[in-house]
VEXDREN-761574 format. One line per 8 residues: number of its first residue (from 1); their letters; for each residue x, y, z of C-alpha. Coordinates in pm, 1 decimal. Each point is the difference from the previous one (the first is absolute). Example, Ala and Ser with C-alpha at 12.3 -4.5 7.8 and 13.67 -1.06 7.14 Angstrom:
2
1> AS> 1230.0 -450.0 780.0  137.0 344.0 -66.0
This chain:
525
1> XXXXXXXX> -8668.3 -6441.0 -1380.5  -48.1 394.6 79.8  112.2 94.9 343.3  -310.2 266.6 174.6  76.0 335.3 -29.1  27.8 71.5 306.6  236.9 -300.9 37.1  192.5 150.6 -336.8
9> XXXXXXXX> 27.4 371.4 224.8  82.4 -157.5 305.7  287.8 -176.5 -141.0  109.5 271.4 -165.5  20.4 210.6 224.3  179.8 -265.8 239.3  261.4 10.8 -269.7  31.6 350.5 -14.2
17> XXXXXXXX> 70.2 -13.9 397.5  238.5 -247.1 -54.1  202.8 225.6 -219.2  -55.7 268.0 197.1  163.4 -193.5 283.4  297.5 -138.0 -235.7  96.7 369.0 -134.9  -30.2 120.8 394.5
25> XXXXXXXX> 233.7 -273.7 76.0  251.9 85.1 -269.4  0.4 376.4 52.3  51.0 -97.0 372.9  310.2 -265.8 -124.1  150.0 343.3 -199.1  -40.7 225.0 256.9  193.2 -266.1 256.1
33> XXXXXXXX> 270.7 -51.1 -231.7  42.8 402.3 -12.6  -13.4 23.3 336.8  248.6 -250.5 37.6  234.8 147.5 -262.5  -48.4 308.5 161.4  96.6 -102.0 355.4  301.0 -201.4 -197.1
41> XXXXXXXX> 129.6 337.7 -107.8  -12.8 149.8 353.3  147.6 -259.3 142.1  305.4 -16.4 -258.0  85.3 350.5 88.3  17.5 -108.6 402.3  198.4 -309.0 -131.3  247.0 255.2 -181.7
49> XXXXXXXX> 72.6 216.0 285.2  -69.4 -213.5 325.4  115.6 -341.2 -103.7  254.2 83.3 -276.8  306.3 -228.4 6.5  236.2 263.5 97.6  -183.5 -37.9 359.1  -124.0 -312.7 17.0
57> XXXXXXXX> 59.4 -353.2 -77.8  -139.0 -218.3 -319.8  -144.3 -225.4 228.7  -251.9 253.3 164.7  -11.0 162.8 -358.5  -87.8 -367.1 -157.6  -279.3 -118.3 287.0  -174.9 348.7 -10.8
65> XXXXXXXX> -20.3 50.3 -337.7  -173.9 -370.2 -27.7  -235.0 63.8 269.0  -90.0 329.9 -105.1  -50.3 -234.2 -335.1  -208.6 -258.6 140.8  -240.1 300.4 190.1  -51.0 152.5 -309.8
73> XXXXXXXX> -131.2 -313.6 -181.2  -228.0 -136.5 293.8  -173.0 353.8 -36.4  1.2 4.8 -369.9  -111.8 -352.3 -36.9  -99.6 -177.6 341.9  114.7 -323.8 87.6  25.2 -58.6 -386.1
81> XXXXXXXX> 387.6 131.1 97.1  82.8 -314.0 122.9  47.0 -179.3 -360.8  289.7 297.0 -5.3  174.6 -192.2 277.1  -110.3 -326.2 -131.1  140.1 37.4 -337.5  340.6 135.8 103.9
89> XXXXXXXX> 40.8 -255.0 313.1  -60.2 -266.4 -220.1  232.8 110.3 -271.4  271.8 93.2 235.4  -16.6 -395.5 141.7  23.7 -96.0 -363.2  298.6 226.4 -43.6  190.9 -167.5 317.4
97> XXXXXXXX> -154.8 -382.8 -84.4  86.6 -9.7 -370.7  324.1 173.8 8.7  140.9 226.9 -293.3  8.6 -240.1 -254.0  -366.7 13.1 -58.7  -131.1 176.6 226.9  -82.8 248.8 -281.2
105> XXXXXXXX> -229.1 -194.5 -155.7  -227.4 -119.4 294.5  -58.0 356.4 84.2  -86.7 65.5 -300.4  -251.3 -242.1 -96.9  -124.2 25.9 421.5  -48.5 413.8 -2.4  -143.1 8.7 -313.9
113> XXXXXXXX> -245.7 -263.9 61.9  -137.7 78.7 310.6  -19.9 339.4 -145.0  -163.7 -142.9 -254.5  -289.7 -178.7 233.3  -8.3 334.4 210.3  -119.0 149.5 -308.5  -224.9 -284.9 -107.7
121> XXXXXXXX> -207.9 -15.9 334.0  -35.4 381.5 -11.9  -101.4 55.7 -300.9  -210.7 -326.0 -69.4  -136.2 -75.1 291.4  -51.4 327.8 210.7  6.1 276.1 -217.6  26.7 41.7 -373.0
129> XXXXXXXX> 77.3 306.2 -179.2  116.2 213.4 324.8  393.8 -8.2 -84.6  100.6 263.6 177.5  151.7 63.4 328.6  -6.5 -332.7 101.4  230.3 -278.8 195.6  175.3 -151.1 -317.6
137> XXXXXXXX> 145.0 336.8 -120.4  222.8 16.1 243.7  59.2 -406.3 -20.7  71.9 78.8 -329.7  338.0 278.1 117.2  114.1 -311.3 216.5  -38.0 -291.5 -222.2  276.8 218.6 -220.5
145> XXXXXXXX> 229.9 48.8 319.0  -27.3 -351.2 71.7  95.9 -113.1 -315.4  198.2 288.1 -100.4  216.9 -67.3 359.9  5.4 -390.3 -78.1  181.7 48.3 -361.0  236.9 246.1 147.6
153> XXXXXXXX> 99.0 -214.3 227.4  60.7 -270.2 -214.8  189.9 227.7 -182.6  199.3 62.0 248.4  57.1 -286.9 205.4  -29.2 -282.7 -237.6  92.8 103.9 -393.0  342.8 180.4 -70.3
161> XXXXXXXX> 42.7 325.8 -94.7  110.2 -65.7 -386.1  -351.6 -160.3 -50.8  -162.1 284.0 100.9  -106.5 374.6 -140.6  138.7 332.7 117.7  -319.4 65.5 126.0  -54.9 -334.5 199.7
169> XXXXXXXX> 387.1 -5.4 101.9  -106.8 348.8 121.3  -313.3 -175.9 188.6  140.7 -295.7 115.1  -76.5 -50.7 412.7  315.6 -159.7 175.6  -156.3 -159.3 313.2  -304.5 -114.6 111.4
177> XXXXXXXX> -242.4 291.3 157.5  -108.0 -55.8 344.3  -375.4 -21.8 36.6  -54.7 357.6 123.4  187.8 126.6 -277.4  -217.0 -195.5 -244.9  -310.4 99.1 164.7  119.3 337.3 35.1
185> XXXXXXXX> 64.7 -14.4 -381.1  -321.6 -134.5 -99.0  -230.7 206.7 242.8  165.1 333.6 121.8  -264.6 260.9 39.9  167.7 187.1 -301.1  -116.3 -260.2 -259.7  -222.7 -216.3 153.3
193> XXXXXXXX> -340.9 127.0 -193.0  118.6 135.3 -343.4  371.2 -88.7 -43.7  208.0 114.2 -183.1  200.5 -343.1 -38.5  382.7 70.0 112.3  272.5 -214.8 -36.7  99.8 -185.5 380.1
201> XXXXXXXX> 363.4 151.8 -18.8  -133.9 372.1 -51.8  -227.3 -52.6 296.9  276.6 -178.3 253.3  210.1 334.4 -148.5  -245.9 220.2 88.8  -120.1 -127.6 354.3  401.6 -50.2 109.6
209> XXXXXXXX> 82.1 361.4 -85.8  236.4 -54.7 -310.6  -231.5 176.7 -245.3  197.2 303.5 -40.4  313.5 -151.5 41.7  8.7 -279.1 -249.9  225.6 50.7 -356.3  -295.8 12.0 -245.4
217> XXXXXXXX> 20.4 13.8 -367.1  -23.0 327.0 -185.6  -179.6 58.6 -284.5  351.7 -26.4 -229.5  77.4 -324.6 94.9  210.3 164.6 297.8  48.7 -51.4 380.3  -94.7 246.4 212.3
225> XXXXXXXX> 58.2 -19.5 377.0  -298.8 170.2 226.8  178.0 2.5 284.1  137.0 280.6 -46.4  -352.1 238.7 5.5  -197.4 55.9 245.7  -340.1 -211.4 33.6  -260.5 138.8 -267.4
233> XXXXXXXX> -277.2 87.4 153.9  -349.1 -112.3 -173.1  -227.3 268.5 87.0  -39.9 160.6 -337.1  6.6 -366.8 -171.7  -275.2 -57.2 186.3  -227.5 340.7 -15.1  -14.0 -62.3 -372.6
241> XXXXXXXX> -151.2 -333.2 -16.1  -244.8 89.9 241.1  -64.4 292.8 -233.6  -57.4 -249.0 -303.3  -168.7 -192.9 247.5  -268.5 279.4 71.9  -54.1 30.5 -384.7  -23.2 -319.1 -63.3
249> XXXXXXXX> -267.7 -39.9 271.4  -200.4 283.4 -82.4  -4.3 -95.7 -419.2  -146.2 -354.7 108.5  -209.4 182.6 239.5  -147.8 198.8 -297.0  85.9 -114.6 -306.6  35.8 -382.8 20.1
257> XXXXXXXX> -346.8 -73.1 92.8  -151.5 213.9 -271.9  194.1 -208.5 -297.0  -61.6 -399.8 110.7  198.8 -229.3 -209.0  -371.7 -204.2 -6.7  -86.0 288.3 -234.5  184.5 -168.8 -299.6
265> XXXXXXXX> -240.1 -318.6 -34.2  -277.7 216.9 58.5  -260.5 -112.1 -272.9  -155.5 340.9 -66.2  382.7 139.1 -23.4  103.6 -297.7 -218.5  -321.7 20.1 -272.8  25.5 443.9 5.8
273> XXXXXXXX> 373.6 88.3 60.3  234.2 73.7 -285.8  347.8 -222.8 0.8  205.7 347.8 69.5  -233.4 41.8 309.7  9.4 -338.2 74.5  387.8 18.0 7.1  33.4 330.7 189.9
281> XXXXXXXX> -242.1 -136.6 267.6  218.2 -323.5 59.1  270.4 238.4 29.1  -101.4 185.0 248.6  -212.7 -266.3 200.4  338.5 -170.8 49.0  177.2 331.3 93.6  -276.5 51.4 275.7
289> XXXXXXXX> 81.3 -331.6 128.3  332.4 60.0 56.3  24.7 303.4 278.3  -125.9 -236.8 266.3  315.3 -242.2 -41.1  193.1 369.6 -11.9  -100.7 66.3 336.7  20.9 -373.1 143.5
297> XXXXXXXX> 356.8 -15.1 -135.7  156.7 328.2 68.8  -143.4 82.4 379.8  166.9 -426.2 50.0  350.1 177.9 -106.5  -62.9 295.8 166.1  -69.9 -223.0 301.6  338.9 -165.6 -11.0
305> XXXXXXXX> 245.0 320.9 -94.2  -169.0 163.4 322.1  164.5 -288.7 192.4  298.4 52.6 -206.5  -7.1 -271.3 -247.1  2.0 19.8 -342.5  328.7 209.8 -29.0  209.5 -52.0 -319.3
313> XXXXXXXX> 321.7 213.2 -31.7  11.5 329.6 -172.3  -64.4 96.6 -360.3  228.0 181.5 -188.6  -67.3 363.4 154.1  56.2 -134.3 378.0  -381.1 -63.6 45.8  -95.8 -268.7 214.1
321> XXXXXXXX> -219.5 -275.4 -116.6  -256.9 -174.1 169.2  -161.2 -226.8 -305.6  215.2 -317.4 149.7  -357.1 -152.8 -13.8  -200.5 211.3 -234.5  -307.9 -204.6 -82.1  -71.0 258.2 -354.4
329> XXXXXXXX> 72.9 277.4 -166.0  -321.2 192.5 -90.6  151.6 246.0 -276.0  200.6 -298.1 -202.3  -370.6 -204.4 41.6  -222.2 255.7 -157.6  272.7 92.9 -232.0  111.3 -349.1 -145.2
337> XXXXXXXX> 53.8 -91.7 -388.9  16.2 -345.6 64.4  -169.4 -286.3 201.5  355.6 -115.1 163.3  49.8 356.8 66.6  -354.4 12.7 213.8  96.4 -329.5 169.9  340.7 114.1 143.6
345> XXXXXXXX> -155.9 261.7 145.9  -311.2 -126.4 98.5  11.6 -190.4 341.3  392.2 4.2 -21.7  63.9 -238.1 341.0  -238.3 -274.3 -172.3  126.6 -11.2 -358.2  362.1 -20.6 158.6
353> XXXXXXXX> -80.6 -285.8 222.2  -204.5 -141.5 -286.7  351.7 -11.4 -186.9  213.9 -80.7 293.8  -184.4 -355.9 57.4  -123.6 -68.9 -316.3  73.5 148.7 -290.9  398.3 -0.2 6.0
361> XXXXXXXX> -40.3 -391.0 151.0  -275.4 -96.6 -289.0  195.6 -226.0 -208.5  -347.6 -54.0 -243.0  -181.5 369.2 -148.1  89.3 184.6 333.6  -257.2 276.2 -175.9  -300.1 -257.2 56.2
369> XXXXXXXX> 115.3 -154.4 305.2  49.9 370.3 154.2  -355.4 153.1 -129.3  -131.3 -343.8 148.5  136.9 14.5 355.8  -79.0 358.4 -5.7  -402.8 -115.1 -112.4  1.0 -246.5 343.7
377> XXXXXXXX> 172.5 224.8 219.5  -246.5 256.3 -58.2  -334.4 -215.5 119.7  -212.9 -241.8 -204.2  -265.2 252.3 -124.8  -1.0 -147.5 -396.9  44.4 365.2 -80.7  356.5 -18.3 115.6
385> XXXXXXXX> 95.0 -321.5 -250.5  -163.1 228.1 -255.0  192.4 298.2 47.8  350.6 -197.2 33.0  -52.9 -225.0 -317.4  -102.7 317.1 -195.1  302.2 170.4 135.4  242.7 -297.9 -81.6
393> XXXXXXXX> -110.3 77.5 -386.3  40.1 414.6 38.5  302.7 -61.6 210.2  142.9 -203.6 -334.2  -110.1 132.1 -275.5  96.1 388.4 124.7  375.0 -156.7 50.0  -45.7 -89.5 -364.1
401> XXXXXXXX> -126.5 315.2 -112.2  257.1 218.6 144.6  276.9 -263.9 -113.0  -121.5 55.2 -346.1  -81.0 344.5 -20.9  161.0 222.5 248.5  341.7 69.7 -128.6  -162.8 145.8 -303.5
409> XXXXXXXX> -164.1 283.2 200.4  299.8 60.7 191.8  100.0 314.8 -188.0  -91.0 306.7 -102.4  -160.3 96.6 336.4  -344.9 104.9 -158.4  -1.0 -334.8 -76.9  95.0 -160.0 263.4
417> XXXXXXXX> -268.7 235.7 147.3  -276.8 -98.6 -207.7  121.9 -374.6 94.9  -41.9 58.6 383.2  -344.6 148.2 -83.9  -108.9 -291.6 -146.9  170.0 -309.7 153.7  -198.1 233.3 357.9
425> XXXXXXXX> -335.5 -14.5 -161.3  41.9 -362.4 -124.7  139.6 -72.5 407.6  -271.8 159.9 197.8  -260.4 -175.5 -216.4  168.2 -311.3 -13.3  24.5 -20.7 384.0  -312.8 159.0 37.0
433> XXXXXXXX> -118.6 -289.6 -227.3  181.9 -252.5 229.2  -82.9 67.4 345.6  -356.3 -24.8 -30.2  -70.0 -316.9 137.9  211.3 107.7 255.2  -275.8 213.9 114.0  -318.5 -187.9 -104.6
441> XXXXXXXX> 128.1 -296.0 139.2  -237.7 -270.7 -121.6  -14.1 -164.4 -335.5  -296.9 111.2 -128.7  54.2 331.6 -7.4  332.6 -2.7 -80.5  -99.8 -187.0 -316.4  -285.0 250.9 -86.9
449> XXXXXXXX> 269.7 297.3 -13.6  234.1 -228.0 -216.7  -254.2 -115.5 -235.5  -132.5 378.3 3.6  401.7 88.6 -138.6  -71.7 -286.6 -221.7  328.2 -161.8 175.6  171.6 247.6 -240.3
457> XXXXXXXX> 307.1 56.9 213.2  0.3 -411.0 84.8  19.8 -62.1 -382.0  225.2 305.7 -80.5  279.2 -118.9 236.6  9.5 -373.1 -136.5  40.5 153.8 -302.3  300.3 203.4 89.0
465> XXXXXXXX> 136.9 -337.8 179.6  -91.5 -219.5 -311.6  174.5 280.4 -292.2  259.7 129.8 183.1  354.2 -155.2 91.3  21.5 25.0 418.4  315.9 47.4 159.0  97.3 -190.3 295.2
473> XXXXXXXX> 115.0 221.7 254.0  265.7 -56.5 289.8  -154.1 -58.2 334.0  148.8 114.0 388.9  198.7 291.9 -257.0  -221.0 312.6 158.3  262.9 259.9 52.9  -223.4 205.0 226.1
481> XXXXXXXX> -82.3 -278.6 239.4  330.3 -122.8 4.7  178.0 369.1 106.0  -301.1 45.3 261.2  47.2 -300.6 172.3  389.5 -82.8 -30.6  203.8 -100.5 310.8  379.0 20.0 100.5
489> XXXXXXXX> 157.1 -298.6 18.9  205.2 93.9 324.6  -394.1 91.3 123.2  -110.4 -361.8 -77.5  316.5 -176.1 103.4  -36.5 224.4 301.9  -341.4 -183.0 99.0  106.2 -298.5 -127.1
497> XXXXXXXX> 233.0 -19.3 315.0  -298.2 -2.9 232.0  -52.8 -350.1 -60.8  -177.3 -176.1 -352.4  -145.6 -220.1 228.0  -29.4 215.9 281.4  -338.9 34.3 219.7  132.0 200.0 254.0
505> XXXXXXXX> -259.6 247.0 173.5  -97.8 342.4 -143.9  187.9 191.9 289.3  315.7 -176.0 -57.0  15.9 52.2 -372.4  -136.5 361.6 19.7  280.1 98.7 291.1  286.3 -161.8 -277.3
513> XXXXXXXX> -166.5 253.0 -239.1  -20.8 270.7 218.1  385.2 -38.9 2.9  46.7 -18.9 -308.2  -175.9 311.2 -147.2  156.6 211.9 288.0  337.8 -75.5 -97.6  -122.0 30.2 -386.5
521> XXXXX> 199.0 350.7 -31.4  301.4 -148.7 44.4  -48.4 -308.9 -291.9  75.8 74.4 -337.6  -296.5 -182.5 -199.8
């Protein structure tokens, strides 16, 4: 039965209104979360040079660092905040219930599933589609502390240190956190609306001072004591990612909009466009799409090296360092040859805690079970699944290809040169190729742009997987990871004495540290 006209316009234009209203709502969401971000940054450099731990103590450091925290996400995201405290109160009972023989697990499965029906109510049942800027994301940087925190400490207090990796001997907690350091952890107001994930020791490290005293790791494998420079200062860190942030703002501002990823299904664009336009536009769609994520990412470290976190030792020229918690590396991104190379340097703090809790514990195809977790950590948009199972088969059958292939491109350099050029086109397209689900979010249209590529890439890859011989590679042996985050034994040994089972208050444990780093000169570590 036909609706009036006037019925038809009315509803129409009700609709439009109601989209009108939604977008309003979003662009006022953005603008709160950069207003938040911004304030964050101001009030890390106060935090620096008021509160720093030289003149004052961890516990005022700890309580207004999580209030500061808490204000931020009640303005972000109204009372909505409160599932923050929810979700870590809960977990934190769990952690002193259970104990630290399984503990790990029930935090697991409890964060990520009431993560999990965060995300479902959102997006089902109040708004669908509007991803951005709201109260899961920064659910989504706790539910990996929580868990992250709850294997480290079962590391550290339950398994013995043969069993373990260099990088989660390196890890491993020693005692029991007291609940403002856990809160503080989860919901300081350095990381409380865009991350970057950091591992629990780096933060205690950071908040009690020892930073730039701690023996670190050099790049060669070496010890290096810090104690003996003075404190780095951050400043110029931190002017440079708020210059990339500028430029990444203002290309999204004018460039991102003007090349939608929705372009690629577009029927007129699909029956007129030639396949080499049809490739460079899914290019560059997807490189549009990334500057936003650019400017989330790198203004959240910029945040936390203005406090003074994110310090990692000296490079080889006596530069300091402040990528401790890097969350990507534009130039390696945009300049990758091969889809593992994107993916270590794409969202860095995830894909490490992706492998600390999953893949190097995964007894059964940790590749699946990895892409998987990453797929419901992410939200329940279909689009996600779609991305993640695609990216299981590039993920494999690139490992394939460059087991097969690479070492006969290796030399002369003009070939290995024509190599990179290719293996780069073949990544950018293949991610490119990947990711857009990611974007479209819903099946339908995520199906129309495969079917449109005739699932060429889909069937390309299985061939790779089912004609070529795969390798099995060695898991938890990431050099890298395991020089950035190694510990001294006399360090852990040296928290170790505070007590496995110790739940002794903040003050008392930061005063014992306090001690400890001011007569740090004198120890030989």
């Amino acid at each position: 039965m036909m609706l009036p006209p006037a019925l038809c316009s009315h509803c129409q234009e009700q609709r439009h209104c109601e989209l009108r209203s939604k977008n309003l709502m979003l662009v006022d969401l953005r603008v709160n979360f950069v207003v938040c971000q911004l304030f964050a940054l101001l009030a890390a450099v106060w935090f620096r040079t008021y509160l720093h731990s030289s003149k004052t103590s961890c516990f005022i450091r700890h309580v207004v660092a999580t209030l500061l925290g808490l204000y931020l996400a009640l303005f972000c995201f109204g009372w909505y905040a409160l599932h923050f405290l929810v979700q870590s109160g809960i977990s934190y009972c769990i952690m002193i219930i259970i104990g630290v023989e399984n503990m790990h697990k029930y935090c697991f499965v409890f964060a990520l599933g009431y993560l999990t029906v965060c995300q479902i109510t959102r997006v089902y049942i109040f708004d669908y589609g509007q991803y951005s800027a709201d109260f899961s994301g920064p659910m989504m940087i706790i539910t990996q502390k929580i868990t992250s925190l709850a294997y480290e400490i079962h590391d550290g207090m339950f398994r013995k240190d043969e069993e373990l990796t260099a990088s989660q001997r390196g890890l491993a907690v020693r005692r029991m956190p007291s609940l403002l350091e856990y809160l503080s952890y989860n919901c300081n107001f350095m990381g409380i609306l865009a991350g970057p994930l950091c591992s629990y020791k780096d933060y205690i490290t950071f908040i009690e001072g020892r930073s730039y005293h701690m023996t670190r790791s050099g790049e060669n494998g070496k010890e290096e004591i810090q104690n003996e420079r003075a404190e780095p200062s951050p400043n110029v860190a931190v002017i440079q990612k708020l210059l990339v942030c500028g430029l990444s703002l203002l290309f999204h501002l004018t460039i991102s909009n003007t090349l939608p990823v929705e372009y690629n299904i577009d029927e007129n664009f699909q029956a007129t466009a030639s396949w080499p336009t049809k490739v460079i536009y899914l290019y560059v769609s997807l490189l549009a799409a990334r500057p936003k994520y650019y400017f989330a990412w790198t203004l959240a470290d910029a945040i936390n090296n203005a406090a003074g976190f994110g310090f990692r030792g000296y490079d080889e020229n006596g530069t300091a360092r402040w990528d401790l918690i890097s969350n990507l590396r534009i130039q390696q991104i945009e300049m990758s040859t091969s889809f593992k190379m994107f993916l270590d340097n794409w969202n860095i703090q995830t894909a490490l805690w992706l492998k600390r809790v999953c893949y190097e514990r995964a007894s059964l195809s940790p590749t699946i079970q990895t892409f998987v977790l990453s797929a419901i950590w992410h939200g329940v948009y279909p689009g996600y699944y779609l991305t993640f199972l695609t990216g299981v088969v590039m993920t494999l059958a690139a490992r394939a290809m460059r087991n097969n292939f690479r070492h006969y491109f290796i030399k002369p350099p003009q070939l290995k040169l024509l190599y990179d050029v290719i293996t780069w086109i073949v990544t950018q397209i293949a991610i490119s190729y990947t990711v857009v689900p990611f974007v479209l979010l819903s099946v339908k249209p995520s199906f129309m742009f495969y079917s449109s590529w005739y699932y060429g890439l889909h069937i390309a890859g299985i061939l790779v997987l089912l004609l070529l011989p795969v390798k099995k590679t060695q898991r938890g042996k990431n050099t890298q990871e395991n020089v950035q985050l190694a510990r001294s034994k006399k360090f852990d040994e040296r928290e170790n004495s505070l007590g496995q089972n110790s739940f002794s208050t903040t003050n008392n444990v930061c005063n014992q540290n306090q001690e400890i780093a001011s007569r740090h000169s004198s120890l030989k570590q």
